[in-house]
C-alpha positions as CSV (number, residue, x, y, z in Angstrom):
1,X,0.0,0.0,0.0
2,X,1.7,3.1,-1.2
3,X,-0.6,5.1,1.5
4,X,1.2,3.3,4.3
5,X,4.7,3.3,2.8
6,X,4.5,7.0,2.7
7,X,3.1,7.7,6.1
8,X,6.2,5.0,7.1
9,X,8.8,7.3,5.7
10,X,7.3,10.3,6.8
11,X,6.8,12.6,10.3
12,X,4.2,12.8,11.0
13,X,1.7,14.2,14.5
14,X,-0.3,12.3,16.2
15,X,-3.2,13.8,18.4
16,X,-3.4,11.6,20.8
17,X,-6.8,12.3,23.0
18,X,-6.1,10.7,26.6
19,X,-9.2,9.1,27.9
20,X,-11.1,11.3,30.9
21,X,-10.4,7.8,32.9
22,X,-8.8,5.1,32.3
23,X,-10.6,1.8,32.7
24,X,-9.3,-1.1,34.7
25,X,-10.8,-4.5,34.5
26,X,-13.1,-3.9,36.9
27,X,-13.0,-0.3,38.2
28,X,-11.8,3.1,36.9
29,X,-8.4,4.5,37.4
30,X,-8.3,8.6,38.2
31,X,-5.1,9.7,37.1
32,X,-3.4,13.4,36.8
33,X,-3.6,12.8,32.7
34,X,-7.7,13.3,33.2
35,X,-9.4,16.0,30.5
36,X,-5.8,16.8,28.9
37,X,-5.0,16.3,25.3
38,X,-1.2,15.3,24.6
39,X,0.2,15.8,20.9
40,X,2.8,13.2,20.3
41,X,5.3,13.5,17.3
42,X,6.0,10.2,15.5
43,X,8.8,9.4,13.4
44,X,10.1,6.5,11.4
45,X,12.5,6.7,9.9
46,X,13.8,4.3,6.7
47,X,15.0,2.0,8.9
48,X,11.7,1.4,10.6
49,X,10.8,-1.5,11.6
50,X,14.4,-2.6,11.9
51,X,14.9,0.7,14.3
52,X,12.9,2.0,16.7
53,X,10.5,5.3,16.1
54,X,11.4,8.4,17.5
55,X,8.8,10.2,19.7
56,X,8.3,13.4,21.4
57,X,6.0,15.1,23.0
58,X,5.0,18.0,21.7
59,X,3.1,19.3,25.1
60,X,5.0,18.9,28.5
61,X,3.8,15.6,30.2
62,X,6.0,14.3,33.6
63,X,7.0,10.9,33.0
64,X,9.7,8.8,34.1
65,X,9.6,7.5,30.5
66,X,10.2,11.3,29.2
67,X,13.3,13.2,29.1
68,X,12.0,16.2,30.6
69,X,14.6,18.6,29.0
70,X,13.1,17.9,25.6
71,X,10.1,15.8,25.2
72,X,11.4,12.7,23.9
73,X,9.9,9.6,25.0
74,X,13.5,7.5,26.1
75,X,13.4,5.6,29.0
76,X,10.6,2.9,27.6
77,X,11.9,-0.7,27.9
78,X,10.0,-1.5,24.1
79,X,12.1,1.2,22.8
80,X,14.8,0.3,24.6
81,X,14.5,-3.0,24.1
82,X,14.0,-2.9,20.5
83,X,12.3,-5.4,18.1
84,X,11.2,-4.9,14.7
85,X,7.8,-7.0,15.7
86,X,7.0,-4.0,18.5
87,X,4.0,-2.0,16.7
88,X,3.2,1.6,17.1
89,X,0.5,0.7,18.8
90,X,2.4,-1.5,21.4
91,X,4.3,1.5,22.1
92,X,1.2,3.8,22.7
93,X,-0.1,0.9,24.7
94,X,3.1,1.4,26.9
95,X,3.0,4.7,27.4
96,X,-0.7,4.9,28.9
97,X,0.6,2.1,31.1
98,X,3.5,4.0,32.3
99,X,0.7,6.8,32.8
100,X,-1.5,4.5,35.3
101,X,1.2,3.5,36.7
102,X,2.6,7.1,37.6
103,X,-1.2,8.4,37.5
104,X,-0.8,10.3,41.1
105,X,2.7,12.6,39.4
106,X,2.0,16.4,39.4
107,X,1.4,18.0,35.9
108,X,2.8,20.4,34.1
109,X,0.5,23.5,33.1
110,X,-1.6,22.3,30.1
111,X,-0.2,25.0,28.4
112,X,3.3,23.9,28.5
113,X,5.1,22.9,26.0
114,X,8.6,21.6,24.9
């Protein structure tokens, strides 16, 4: 598909709406990510998917899995970990996990950006 090979090769931003809770298997999760939208920039670049994407946040988020100095999501064990099976979407999966797990860390203003 020469729809997908393009958006492969290019950056591209994702809007990625955050969920006003998250939901558990039995219960809902409040976290400090409620009613915020975080932009998320995505690049693969023509290695991908023998290298990993590169991803930044666009608006500040606190993280242990973000560099705080500039946005970039670095300190994620699939990304760290690398395999050219891991899917964007495993990635994204792993970042709302590192946000339930860390649901209770202050935020920066939603105005704040990198």
């Amino acid at each position: 598909n020469s729809h997908l090979t393009q958006l492969m090769n290019e950056p591209y931003l994702l809007e990625w709406h955050h969920p006003r809770s998250l939901q558990g298997t039995s219960h809902h999760i409040q976290t400090n990510f409620e009613n915020r939208i975080y932009s998320l920039y995505i690049e693969c670049g023509p290695n991908y998917p023998m290298t990993p994407p590169i991803l930044k946040f666009n608006n500040k988020c606190n993280l242990p899995c973000i560099n705080q100095g500039n946005g970039r999501v670095e300190n994620l064990p699939l990304l760290k970990n690398w395999k050219e099976t891991t899917t964007l979407e495993n990635i994204l999966t792993s970042i709302k996990n590192d946000m339930v797990a860390n649901k209770g860390l202050k935020q920066p203003p939603e105005d704040a950006y990198y």
